[in-house]
C-alpha positions as CSV (number, residue, x, y, z in Angstrom):
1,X,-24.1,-29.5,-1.4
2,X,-23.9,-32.1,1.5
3,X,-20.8,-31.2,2.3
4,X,-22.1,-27.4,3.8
5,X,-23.0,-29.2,7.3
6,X,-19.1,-29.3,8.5
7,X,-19.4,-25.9,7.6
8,X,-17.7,-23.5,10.7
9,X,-19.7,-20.4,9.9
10,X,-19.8,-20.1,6.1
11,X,-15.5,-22.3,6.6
12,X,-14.9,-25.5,6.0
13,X,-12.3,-26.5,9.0
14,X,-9.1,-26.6,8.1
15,X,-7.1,-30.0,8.9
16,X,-3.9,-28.3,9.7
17,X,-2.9,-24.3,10.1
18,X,0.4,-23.0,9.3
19,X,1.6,-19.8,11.4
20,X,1.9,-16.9,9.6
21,X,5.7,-16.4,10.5
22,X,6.3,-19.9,8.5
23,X,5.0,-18.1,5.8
24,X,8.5,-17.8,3.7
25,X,9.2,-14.0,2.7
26,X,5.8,-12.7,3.6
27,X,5.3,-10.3,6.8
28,X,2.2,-10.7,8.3
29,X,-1.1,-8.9,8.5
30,X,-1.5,-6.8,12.3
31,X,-4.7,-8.8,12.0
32,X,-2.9,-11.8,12.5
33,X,-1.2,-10.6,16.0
34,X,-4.2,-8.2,17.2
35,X,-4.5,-8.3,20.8
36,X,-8.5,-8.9,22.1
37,X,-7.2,-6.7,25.2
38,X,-6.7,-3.9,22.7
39,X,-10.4,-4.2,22.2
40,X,-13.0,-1.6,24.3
41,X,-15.7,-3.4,26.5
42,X,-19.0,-2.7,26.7
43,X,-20.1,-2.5,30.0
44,X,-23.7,-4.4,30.4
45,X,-25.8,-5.4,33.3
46,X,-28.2,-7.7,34.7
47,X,-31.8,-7.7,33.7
48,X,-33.8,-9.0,36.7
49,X,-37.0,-9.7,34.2
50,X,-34.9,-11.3,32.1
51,X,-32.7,-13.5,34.9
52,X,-36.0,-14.4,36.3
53,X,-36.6,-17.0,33.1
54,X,-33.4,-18.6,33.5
55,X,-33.8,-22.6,34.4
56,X,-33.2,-22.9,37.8
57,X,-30.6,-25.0,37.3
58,X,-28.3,-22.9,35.7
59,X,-29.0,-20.1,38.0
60,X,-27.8,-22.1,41.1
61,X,-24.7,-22.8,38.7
62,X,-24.3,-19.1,38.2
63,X,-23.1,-19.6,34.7
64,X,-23.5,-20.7,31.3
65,X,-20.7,-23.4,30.3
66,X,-20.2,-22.5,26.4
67,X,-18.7,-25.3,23.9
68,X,-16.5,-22.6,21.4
69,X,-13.4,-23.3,18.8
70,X,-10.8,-21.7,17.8
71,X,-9.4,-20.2,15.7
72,X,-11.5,-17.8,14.2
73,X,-10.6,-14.5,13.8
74,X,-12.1,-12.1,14.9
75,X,-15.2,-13.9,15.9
76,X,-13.5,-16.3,18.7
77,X,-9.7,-16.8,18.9
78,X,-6.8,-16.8,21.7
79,X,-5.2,-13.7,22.7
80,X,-1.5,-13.7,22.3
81,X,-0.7,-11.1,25.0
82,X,-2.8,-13.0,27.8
83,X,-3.6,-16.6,26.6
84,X,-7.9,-16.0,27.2
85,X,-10.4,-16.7,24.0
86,X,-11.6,-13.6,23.1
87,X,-13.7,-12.3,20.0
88,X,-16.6,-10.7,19.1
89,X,-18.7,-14.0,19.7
90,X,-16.8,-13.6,22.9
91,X,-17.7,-10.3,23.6
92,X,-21.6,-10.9,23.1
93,X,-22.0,-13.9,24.9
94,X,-20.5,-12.5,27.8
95,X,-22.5,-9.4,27.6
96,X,-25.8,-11.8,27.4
97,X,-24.5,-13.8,30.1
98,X,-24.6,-10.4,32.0
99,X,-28.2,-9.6,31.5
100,X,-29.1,-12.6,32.6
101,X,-26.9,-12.2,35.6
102,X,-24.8,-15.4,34.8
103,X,-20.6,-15.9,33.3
104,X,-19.7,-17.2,30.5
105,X,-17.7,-20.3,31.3
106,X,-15.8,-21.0,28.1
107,X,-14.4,-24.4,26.8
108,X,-12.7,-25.6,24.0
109,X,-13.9,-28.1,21.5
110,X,-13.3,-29.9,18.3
111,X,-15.3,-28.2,16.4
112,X,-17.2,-30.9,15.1
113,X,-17.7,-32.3,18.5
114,X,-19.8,-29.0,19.9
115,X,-23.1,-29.7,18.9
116,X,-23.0,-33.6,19.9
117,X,-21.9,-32.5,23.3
118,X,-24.9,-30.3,23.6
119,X,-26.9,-32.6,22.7
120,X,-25.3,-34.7,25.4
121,X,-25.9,-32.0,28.3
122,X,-21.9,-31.6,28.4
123,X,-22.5,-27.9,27.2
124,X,-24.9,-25.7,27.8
125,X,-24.8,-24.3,23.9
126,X,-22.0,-23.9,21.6
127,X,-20.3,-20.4,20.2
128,X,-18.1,-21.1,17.0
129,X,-19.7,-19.0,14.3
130,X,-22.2,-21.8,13.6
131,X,-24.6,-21.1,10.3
132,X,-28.1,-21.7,11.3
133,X,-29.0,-24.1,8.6
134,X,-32.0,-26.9,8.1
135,X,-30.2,-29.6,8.8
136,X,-28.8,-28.6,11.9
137,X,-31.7,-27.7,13.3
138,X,-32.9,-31.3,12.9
139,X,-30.6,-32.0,15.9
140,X,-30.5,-28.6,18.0
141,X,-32.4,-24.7,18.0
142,X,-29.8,-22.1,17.1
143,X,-30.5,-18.5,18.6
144,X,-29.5,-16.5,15.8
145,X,-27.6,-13.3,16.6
146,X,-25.4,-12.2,13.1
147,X,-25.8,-12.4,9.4
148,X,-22.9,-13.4,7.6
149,X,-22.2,-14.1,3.8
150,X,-18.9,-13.5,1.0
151,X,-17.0,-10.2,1.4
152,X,-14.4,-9.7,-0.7
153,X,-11.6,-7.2,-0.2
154,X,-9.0,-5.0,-3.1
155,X,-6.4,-3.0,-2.4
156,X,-7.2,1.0,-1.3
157,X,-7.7,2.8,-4.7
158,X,-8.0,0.0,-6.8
159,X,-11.4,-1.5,-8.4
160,X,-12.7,-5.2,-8.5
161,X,-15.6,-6.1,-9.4
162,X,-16.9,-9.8,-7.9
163,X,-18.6,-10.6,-10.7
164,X,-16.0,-9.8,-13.3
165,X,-12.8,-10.9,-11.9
166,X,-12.0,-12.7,-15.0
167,X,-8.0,-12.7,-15.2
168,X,-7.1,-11.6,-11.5
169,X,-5.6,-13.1,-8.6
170,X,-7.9,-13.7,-5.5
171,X,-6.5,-15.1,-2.2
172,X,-9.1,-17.3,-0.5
173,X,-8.3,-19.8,2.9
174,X,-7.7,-23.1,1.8
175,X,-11.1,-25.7,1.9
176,X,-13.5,-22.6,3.1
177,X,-16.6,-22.5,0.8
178,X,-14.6,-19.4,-1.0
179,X,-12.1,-21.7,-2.1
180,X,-13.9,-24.8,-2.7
181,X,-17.7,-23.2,-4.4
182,X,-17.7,-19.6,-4.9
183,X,-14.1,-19.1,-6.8
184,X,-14.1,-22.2,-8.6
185,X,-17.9,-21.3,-10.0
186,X,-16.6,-18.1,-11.0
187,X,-13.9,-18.8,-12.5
188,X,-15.8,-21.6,-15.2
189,X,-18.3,-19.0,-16.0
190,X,-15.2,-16.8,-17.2
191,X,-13.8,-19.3,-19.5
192,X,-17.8,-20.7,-20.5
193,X,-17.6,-17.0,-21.9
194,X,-14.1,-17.5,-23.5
195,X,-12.4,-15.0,-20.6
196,X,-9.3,-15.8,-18.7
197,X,-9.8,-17.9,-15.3
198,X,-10.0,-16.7,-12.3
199,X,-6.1,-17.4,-10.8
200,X,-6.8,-18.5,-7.3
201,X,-4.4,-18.6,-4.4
202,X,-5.1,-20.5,-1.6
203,X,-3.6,-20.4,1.9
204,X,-3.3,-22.5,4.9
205,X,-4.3,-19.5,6.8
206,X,-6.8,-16.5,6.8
207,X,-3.6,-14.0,7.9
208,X,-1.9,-15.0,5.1
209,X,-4.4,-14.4,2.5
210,X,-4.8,-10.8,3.6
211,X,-1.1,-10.5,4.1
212,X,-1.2,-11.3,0.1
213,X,-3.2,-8.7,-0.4
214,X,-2.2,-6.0,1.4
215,X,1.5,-6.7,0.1
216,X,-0.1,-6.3,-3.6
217,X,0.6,-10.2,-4.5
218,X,-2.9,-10.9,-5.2
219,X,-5.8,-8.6,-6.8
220,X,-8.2,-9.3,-4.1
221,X,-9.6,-11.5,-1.4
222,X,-12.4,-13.0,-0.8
223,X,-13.6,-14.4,2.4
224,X,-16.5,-14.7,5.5
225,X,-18.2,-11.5,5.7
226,X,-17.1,-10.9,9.7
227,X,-13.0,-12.3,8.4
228,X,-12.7,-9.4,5.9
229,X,-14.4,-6.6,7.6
230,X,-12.0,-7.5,10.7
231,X,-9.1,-7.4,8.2
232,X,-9.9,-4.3,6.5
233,X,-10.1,-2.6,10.2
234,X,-6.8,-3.9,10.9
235,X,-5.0,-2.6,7.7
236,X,-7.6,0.1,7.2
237,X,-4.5,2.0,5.3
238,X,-4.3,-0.5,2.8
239,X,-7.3,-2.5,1.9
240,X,-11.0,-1.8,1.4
241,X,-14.1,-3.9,0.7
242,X,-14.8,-4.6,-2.7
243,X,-18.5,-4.8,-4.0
244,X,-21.1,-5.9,-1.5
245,X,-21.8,-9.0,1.0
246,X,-23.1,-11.7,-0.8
247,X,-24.5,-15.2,0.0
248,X,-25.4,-13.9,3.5
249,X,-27.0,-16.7,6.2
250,X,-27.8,-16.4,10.1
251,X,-24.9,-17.3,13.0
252,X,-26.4,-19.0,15.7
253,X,-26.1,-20.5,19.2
254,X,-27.0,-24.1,19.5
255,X,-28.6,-25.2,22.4
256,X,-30.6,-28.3,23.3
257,X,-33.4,-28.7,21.0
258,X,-36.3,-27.7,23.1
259,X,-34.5,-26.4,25.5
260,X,-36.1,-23.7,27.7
261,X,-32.7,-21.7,27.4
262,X,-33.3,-20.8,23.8
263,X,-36.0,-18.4,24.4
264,X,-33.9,-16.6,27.5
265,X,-30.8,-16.5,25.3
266,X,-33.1,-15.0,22.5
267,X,-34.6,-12.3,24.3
268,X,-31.7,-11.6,25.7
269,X,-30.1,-10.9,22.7
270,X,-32.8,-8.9,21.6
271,X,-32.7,-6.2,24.6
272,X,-28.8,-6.1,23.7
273,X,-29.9,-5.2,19.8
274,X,-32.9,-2.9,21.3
275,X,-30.4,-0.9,24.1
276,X,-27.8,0.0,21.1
277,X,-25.1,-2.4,22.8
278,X,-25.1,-5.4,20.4
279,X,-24.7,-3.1,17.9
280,X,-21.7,-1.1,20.0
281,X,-20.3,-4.3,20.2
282,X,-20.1,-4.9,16.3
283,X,-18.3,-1.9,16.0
284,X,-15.5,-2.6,18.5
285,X,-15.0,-5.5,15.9
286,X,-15.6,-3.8,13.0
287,X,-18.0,-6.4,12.0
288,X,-21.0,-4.0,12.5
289,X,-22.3,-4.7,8.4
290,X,-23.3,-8.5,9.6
291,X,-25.6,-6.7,12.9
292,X,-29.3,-7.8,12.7
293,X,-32.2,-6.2,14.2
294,X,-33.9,-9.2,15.2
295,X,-33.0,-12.1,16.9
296,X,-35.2,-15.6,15.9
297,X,-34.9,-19.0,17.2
298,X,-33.9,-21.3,13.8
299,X,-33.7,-18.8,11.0
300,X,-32.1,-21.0,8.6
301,X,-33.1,-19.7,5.0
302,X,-34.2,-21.9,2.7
């Protein structure tokens, strides 16, 4: 579909977000008020092999200006206790800024507007849970550094099965690929086989579609791979994953198609995955099912 290239991730972006307290009656999710301070650090450090491939003229900047948007829980989102974007994309790209003994200088974008201003020179690469795909690497590299597909999420003791959820009640985000492909394609093969539909329930916001679920108003949820495992951490009590990640498809950085950067920020990534930090980092997130083990300049599949 030719709509996938505004895809954020595997999300469509929404055009308006309602806050989870507007949500009438419904408490919300802890994953919804989470604290990125809460989080443990990894602490990382320069790589002078590494640092020595860096363009020169980011080394005399002494940083890497990054082009991210939020939200987008847990991968790159404002903490409510101190204001600052944190996340796991957060996390990583400051610890590869580290090895190649640069910061992370973080600025926020319309989503849509990141890769342009990379193109442009006006970032140095972007960070907003991009998917590395075909045709966006017609117009920039992406340094790929996650796999993440469909995840879908049940209540603790109870079973449902993706594939047969003829009948039940699955909370989705409003206009993410969940809502707008994967549940509507399910649902017509149900009643093509003369089963009930799929009831979906969409929400303005991710929060509110777990809140759903762990409050037992939906069946399940389905949503981005990294987006469910972070909300299953957060109410590990009361939900679980449900069947396995589907649909899976690289995250990447852009970055100026042939740019010399791409291969730094590659191999940097790779000594994080080699060292056992990257993948320390996934776990502080609880997004450690979506690691890889190698990182490739433009991965898309396909």
């Amino acid at each position: 579909m030719s709509v996938r290239i505004s895809l954020r991730g595997r999300a469509l972006r929404a055009a308006g977000v309602l806050a989870c307290g507007a949500l009438a009656l419904t408490a919300c999710t802890s994953n919804s008020d989470s604290s990125g301070s809460d989080i443990a650090k990894v602490d990382v450090s320069k790589v002078d092999s590494i640092a020595a491939k860096v363009p020169h003229d980011l080394m005399s900047a002494g940083k890497l200006t990054v082009g991210v948007n939020v939200p987008y829980q847990p991968n790159e989102y404002k903490d409510p206790k101190t204001g600052k974007i944190v996340g796991f994309d957060v996390d990583l790209m400051d610890a590869v800024a580290k090895v190649l003994g640069l910061q992370a200088d973080f600025k926020e974008a319309d989503f849509e507007k990141i890769i342009p201003s990379v193109e442009a020179g006006t970032y140095n690469l972007g960070m907003s849970s991009f998917t590395d795909n075909k045709e966006r690497e017609q117009t920039a590299d992406f340094v790929t550094y996650f796999s993440a597909g469909s995840q879908w999420a049940q209540q603790k003791g109870k079973t449902i099965d993706p594939d047969n959820a003829c009948g039940k009640r699955v909370a989705v985000q409003r206009t993410t690929v969940q809502d707008t492909d994967e549940i509507p394609t399910k649902s017509a093969k149900c009643v093509a086989e003369g089963k009930p539909e799929i009831q979906k329930v969409a929400y303005d916001e991710q929060s509110a579609a777990a809140t759903a679920l762990v409050q037992g108003q939906v069946d399940a949820m389905s949503a981005d791979s990294p987006v469910t495992a972070y909300a299953i951490k957060q109410n590990v009590d009361t939900i679980e994953a449900a069947g396995h990640i589907f649909d899976s498809a690289p995250y990447g950085w852009p970055v100026k198609k042939g740019s010399a950067l791409g291969p730094v920020l590659q191999e940097a990534v790779q000594y994080l995955i080699d060292n056992g930090q990257y993948k320390k980092i996934a776990e502080n997130w609880g997004v450690q099912a979506g690691a890889i083990t190698k990182s490739v300049i433009n991965g898309a599949q396909g």
